[in-house]
C-alpha positions in Angstrom: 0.0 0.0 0.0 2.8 2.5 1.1 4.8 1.4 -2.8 1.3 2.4 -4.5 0.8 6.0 -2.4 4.2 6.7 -3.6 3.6 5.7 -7.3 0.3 8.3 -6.4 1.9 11.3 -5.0 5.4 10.6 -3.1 4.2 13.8 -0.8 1.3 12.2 0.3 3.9 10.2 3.6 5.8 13.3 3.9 4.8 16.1 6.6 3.7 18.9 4.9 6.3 21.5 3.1 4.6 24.6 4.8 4.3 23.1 8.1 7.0 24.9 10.7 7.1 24.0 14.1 6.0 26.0 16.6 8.6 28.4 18.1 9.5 27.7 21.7 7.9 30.6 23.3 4.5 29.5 22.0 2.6 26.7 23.1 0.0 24.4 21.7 -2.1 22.6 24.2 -4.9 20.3 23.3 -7.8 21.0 25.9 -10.6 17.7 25.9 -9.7 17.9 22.0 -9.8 21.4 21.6 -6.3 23.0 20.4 -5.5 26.5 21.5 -2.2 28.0 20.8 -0.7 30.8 23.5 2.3 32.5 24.5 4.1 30.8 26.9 4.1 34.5 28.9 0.1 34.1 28.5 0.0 30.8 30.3 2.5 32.0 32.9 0.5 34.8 34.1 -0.3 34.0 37.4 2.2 31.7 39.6 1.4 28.7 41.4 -1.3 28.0 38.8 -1.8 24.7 37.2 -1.2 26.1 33.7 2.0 28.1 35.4 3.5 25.1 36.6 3.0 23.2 33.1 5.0 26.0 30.8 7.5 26.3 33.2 8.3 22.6 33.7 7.4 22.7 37.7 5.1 20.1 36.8 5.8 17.2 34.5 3.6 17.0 31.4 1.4 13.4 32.0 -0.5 13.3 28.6 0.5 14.4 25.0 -1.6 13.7 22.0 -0.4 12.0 18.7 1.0 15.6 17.8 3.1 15.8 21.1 0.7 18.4 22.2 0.3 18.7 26.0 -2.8 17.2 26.7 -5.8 18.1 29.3 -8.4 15.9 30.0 -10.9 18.8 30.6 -13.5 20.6 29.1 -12.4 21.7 25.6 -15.0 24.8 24.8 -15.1 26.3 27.9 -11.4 26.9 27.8 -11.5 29.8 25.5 -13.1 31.9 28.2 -9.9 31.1 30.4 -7.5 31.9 28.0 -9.1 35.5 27.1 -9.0 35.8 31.1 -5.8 35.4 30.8 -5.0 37.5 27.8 -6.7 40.4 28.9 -7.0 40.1 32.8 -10.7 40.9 32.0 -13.5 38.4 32.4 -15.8 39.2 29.5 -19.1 36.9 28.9 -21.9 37.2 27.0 -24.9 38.3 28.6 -26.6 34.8 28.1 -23.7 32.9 29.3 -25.1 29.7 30.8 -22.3 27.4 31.9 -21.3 29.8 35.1 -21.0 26.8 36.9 -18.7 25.0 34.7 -16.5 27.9 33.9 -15.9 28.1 38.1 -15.1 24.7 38.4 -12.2 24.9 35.6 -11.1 27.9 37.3 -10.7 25.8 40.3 -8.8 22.7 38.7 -6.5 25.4 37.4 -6.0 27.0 40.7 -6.7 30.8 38.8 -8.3 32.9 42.0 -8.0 35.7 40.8 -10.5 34.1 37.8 -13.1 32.7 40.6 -13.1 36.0 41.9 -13.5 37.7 38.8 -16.7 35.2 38.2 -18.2 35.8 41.6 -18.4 39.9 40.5 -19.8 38.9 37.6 -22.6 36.8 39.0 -23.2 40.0 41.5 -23.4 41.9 38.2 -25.7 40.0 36.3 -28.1 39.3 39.5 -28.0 43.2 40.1 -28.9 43.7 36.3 -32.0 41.6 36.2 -35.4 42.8 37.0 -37.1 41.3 39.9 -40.0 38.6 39.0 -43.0 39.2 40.8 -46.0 36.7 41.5 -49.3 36.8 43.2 -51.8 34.1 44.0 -55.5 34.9 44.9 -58.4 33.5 45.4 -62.1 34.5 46.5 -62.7 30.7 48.2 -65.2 30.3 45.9 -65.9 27.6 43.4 -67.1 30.0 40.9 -64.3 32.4 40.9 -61.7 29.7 41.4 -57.6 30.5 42.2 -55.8 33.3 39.9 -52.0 33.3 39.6 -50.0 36.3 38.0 -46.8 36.0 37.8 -44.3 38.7 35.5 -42.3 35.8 34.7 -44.1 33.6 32.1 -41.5 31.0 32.5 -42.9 30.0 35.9 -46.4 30.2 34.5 -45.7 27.5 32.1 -44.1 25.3 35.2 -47.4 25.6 36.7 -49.1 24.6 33.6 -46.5 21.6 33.1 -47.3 20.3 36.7 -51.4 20.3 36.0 -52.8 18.0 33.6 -56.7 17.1 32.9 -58.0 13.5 32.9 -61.6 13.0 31.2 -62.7 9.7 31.2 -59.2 8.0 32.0 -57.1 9.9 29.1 -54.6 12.5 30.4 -55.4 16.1 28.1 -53.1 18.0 29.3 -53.7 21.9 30.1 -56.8 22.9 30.0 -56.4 26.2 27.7 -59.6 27.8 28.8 -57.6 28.5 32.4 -54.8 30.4 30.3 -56.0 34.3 30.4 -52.2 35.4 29.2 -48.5 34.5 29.3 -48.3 35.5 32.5 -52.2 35.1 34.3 -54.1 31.8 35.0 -57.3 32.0 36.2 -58.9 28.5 37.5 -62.7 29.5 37.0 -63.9 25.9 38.4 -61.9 22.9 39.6 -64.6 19.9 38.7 -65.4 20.3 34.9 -68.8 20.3 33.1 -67.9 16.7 31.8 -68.6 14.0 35.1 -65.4 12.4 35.5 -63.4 15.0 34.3 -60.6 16.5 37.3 -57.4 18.6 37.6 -54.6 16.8 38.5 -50.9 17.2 39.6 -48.9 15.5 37.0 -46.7 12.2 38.3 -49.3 12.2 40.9 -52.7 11.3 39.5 -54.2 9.7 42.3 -54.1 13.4 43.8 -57.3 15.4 43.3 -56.8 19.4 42.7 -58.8 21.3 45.3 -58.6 25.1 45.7 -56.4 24.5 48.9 -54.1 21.8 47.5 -53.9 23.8 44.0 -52.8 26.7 45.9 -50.3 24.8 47.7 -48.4 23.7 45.3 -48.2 26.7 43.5 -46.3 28.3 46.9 -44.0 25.0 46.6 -43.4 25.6 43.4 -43.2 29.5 43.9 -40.3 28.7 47.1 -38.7 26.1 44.7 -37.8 28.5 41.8 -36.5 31.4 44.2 -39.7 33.1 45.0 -39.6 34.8 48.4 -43.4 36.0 50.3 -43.5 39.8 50.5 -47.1 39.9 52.2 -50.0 38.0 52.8 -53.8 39.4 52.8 -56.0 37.9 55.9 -52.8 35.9 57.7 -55.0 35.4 60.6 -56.3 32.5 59.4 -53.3 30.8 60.4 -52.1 28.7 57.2 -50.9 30.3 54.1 -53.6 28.1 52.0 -56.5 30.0 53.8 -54.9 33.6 53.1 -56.8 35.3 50.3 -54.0 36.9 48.6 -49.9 36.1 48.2 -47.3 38.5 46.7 -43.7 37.0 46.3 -41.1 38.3 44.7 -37.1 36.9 43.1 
């Protein structure tokens, strides 16, 4: 096979003529697959870091790939954002950054503080930018007015419709749409429907009938669950948070 590639193109074995290896003060390391090339300055930035210690031979290199490339077994994409930290001594995300809890971690198997700090401020930053969610559940306690939930966030609203599901004569329908006023209001007019048989539910847990008090329950579980914290209560004399006309929370 190796006679007939030759016959073929006799450059076809040989490394290629513009290939030059890297000089010694750059470094190519290959990150969970990912290969990003730096200065070796750039990886030295801060001493006594894992990345440090590599480039400056403190710590002997364990893996290489089939290139010779220093290998780390760690999460390939999320490295870019450590290497700009380190290019820049800035910590810039995008707004919509997602993997905060990854990006710490790495920070910590390279032993960079100064990048976990710079993370913390950021999270302090982004919790500080966003606009507080707020949510109130009321109710008349009776059957014919039913429970309404507002909430500013429409994420949790579709929770709350995710947990409820209808069953009418032993299928599961889902939602009932006639509850949904808006993206952000239910309104449960009526908990036993006009069709005999026909209930509320709470999803995974069918042998549980919705009532106005167990309805309202769960939403305050599910309200304390995503963050929510109870601002006020309307009528708190009545001892139990189900019997309290109105709620207003707040995250």
């Amino acid at each position: 096979m190796e006679s007939e590639l030759r016959q073929i193109n006799p450059d076809l074995l040989q490394p290629s003529k513009s290939f030059k290896k890297p000089s010694s003060g750059t470094i190519t390391l290959n990150v969970g697959g990912y290969l990003y090339a730096a200065q070796r300055q750039t990886l030295a930035k801060h001493p006594g870091s894992l990345l440090e210690e590599l480039v400056s031979g403190k710590k002997a290199v364990q893996h290489v790939d089939s290139m010779g490339n220093t290998f780390i077994d760690r999460d390939g994409p999320v490295f870019r954002h450590i290497l700009n930290f380190l290019r820049t001594g800035e910590l810039i995300l995008p707004d919509d950054f997602k993997e905060l809890a990854l990006l710490r971690r790495e920070a910590d198997f390279y032993r960079l503080s100064e990048l976990a700090q710079a993370l913390q401020e950021w999270e302090q930053q982004q919790a500080g930018q966003r606009e507080p969610a707020f949510l109130e559940v009321t109710d008349s306690h009776e059957r014919s007015h039913g429970l309404k939930i507002y909430c500013s966030d429409a994420t949790f609203i579709e929770k709350v419709k995710a947990r409820l599901v209808q069953i009418s004569k032993s299928r599961l329908d889902g939602f009932p749409e006639e509850f949904v006023v808006s993206s952000n209001i239910i309104q449960f007019r009526h908990f036993i429907k006009s069709e005999q048989g026909s209930r509320l539910v709470l999803k995974e847990d069918s042998t549980f009938l919705c009532t106005l008090e167990t309805l309202k329950l769960e939403t305050v579980m599910m309200a304390l669950r995503a963050g929510f914290h109870l601002l006020t209560c309307l009528d708190s004399s009545r001892g139990s948070v189900v019997q309290c006309e109105a709620l207003h929370f707040v995250k």
